[in-house]
N, C-alpha and C positions, 0 to 999 in steps of 0.2 A: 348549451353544452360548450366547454371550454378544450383545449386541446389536451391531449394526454401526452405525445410525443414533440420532439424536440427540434424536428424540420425548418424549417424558414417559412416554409409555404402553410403549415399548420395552422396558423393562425386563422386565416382566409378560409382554407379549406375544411376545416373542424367547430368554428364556432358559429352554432347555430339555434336559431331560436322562434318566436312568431314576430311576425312585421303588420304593425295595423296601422292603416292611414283615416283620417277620421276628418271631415268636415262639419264641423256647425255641431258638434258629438253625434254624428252617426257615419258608422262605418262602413266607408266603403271599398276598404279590401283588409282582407287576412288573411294571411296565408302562414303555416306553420312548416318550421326546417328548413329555411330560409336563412343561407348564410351571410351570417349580419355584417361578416367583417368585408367580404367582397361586395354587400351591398353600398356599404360607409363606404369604399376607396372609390366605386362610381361615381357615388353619392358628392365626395370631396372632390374629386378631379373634376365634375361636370361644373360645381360650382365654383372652383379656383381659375376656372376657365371660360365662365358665361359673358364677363366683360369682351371677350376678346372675340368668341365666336358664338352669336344667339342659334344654340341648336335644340332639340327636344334631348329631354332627357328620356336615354331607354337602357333599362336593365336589364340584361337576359343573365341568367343564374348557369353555372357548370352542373347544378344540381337539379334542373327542371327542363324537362325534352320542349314545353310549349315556350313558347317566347313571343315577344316581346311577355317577360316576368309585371314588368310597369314599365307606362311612357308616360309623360307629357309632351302630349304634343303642343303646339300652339296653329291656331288657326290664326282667327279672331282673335281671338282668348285662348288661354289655356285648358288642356280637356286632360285627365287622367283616365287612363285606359289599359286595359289588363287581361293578356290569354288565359292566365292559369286559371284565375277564379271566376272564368267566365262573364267579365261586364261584358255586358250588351251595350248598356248605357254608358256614353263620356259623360263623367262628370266634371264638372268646369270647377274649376280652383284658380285661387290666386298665387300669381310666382310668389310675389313679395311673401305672401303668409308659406308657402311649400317653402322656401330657404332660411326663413324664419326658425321653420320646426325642423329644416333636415340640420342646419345649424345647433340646435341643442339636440338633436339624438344623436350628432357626431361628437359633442361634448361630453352629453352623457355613458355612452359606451365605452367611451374609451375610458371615463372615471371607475364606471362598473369594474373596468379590465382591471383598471390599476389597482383597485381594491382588492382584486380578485387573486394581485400576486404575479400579471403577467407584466414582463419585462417586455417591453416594444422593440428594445434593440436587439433581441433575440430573435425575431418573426418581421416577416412581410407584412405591412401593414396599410394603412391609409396615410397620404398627408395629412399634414395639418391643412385647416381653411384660411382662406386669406378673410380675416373681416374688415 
């Protein structure tokens, strides 16, 4: 869903859709009505920022009472972990490959947008990623 009104904040807070993360092709979370554009600016700020401070990445959504929405955390290794869809199980992923793919779904959505007819300088949005 894309936004109907003309707010700044619209953007973020109206465009919404499902988020599946998938390792090795099987998935291990989906969640549906999950605001993609507030998950992107997490998404980019966490990564425009990993050089300077190695923290886990965690999402919690203005649209979801349970939180952490998704972490990685790092032990050992990297673990993805998730209140709403109930993992029990961490599953261990690779940074390198999770930046990999959060890098092209920050590319692609925002392509999706501009096809879409949304003007970025009109709405709050995500930065760009440093690659």
């Amino acid at each position: 869903m894309l936004p109907i009104r003309k707010e700044r904040y619209r953007l973020i807070s109206d465009t919404e859709g499902w988020l599946s993360i998938e390792i090795d092709d099987v998935n291990i979370f989906f969640c549906d009505g999950v605001l993609l554009i507030e998950f992107a600016r997490v998404l980019a700020n966490w990564i425009n920022n990993l050089r300077e401070r190695q923290e886990d990445f965690v999402y919690n959504s203005m649209d979801f009472e349970d939180s952490p929405l998704i972490i990685i955390r790092k032990n050992s290794e990297y673990f993805l972990e998730s209140a709403i869809t109930g993992i029990e199980k961490k599953y261990e992923i690779s940074l390198n490959e999770f930046i990999d793919s959060a890098k092209v779904f920050l590319i692609k959505i925002k392509n999706e947008l501009i096809q879409s007819g949304i003007d970025f300088s009109k709405y709050d949005s995500f930065e760009p990623i440093n690659f």
